[in-house]
DOVEXZA-778635 format. One record per atom (N, C-alpha, C): x, y, z; atom name. Coordinates in Angstrom, 2 decimals. Each point is the difference from the previous one (the first is absolute). Layout:
BEGIN
FIVO         x         y         z   atome
FIVO         X         Y         Z      CA
...
//
This chain:
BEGIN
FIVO         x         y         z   atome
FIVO    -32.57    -12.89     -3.33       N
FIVO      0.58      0.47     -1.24      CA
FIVO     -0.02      1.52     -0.10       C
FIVO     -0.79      0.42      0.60       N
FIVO     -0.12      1.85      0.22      CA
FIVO      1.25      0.48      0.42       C
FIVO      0.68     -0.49      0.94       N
FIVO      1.07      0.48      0.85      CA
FIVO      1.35      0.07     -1.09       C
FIVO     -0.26     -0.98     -0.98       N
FIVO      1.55      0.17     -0.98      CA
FIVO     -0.79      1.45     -1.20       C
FIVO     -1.21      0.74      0.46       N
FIVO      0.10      1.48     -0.70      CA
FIVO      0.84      0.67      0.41       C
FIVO      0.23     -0.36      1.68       N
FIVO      0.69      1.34      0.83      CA
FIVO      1.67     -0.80      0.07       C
FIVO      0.26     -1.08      0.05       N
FIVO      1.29     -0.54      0.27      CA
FIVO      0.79      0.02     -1.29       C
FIVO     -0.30     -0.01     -1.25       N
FIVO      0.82      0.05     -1.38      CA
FIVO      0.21      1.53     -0.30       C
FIVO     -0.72      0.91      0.57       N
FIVO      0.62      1.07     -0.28      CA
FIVO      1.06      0.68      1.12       C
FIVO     -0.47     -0.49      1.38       N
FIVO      0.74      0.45      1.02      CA
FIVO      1.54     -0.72     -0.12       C
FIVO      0.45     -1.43     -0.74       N
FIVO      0.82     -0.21     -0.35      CA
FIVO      0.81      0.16     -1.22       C
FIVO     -0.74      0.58     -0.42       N
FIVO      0.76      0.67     -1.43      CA
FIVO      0.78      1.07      0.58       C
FIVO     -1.01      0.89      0.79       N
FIVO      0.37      1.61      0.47      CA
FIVO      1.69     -0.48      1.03       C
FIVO     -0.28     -0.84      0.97       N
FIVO      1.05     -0.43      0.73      CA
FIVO      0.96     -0.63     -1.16       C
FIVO      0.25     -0.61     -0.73       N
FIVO      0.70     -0.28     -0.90      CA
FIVO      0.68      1.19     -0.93       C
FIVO     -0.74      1.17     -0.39       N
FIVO      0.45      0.58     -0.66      CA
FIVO      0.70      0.98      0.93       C
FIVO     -0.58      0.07      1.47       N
FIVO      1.13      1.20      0.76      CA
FIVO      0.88     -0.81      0.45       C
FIVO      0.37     -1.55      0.35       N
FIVO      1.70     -0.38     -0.01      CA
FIVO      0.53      0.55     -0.86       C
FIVO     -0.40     -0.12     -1.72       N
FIVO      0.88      0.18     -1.31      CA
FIVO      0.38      1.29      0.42       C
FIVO     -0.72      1.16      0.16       N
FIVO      0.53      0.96      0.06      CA
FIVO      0.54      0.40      0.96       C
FIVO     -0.07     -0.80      1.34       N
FIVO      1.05      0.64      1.21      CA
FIVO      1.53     -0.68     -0.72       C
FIVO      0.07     -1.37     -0.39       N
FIVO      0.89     -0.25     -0.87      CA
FIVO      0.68      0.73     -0.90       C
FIVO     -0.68      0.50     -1.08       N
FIVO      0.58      0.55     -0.90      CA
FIVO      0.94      1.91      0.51       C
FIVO     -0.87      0.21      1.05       N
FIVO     -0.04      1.10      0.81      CA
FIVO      1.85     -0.50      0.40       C
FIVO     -0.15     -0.78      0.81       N
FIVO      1.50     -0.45      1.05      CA
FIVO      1.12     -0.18     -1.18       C
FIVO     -0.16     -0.74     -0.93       N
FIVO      0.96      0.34     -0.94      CA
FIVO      0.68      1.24     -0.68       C
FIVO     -1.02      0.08     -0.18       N
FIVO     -0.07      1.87     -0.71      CA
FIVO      0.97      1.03      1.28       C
FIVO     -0.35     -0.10      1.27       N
FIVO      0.61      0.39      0.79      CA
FIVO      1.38     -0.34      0.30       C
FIVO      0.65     -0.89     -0.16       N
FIVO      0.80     -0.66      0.14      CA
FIVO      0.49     -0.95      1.34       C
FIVO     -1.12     -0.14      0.11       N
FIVO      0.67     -1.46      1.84      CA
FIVO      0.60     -1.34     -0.57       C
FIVO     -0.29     -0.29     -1.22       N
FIVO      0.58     -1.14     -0.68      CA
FIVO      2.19      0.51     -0.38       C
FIVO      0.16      1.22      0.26       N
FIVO      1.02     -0.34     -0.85      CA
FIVO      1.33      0.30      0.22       C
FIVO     -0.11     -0.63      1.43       N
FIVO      1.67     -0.11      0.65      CA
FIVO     -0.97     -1.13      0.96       C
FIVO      0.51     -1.83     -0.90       N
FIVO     -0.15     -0.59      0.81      CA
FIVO      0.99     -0.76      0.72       C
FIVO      1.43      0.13     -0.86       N
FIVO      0.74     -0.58      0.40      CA
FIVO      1.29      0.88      1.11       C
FIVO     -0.56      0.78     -0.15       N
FIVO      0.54      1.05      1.43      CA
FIVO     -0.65     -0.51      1.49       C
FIVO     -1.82     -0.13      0.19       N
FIVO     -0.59      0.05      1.02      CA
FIVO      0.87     -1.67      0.42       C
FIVO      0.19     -0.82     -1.06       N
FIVO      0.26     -1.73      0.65      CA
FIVO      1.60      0.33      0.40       C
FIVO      0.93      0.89     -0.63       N
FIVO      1.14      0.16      0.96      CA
FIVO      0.04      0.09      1.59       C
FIVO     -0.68      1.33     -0.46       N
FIVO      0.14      1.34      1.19      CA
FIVO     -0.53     -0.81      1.60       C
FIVO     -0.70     -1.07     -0.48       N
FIVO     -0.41     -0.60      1.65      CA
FIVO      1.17     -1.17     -0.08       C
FIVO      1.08      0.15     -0.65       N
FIVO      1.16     -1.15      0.24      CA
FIVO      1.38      1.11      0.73       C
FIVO     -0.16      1.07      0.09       N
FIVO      1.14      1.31     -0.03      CA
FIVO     -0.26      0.12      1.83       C
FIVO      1.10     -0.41      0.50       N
FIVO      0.03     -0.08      1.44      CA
FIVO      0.34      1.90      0.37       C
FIVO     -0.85      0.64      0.39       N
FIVO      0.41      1.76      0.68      CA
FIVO      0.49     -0.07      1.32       C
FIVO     -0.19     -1.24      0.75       N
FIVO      0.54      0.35      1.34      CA
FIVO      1.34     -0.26      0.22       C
FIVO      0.41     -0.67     -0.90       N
FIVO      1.61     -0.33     -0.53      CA
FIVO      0.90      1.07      0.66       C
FIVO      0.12      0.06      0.69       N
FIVO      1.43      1.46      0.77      CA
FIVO      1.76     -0.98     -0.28       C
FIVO      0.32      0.75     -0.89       N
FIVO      1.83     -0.36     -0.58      CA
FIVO      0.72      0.57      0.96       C
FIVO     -0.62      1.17      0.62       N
FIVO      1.29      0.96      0.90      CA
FIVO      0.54     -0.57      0.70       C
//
């Protein structure tokens, strides 16, 4: 029972730095052109018309 002194806080701490790498990536913006990245791998470049 000693070991949940050191494991309830070490998972809080890990819990609270996802939220903020989260809240971080939003704020930055990687969320917000998603419907560009699901095209752009359908857009053939080696396509030569000449």
């Amino acid at each position: 029972m000693s070991v949940l002194i050191y494991l309830i806080p070490i998972a809080l701490m890990l819990g609270l730095l996802g939220l903020v790498a989260f809240i971080w990536s939003i704020k930055s913006g990687q969320y917000d052109d998603l419907e560009g990245d699901a095209r752009r791998i359908l857009i053939d470049e080696d396509d030569n018309d000449d």
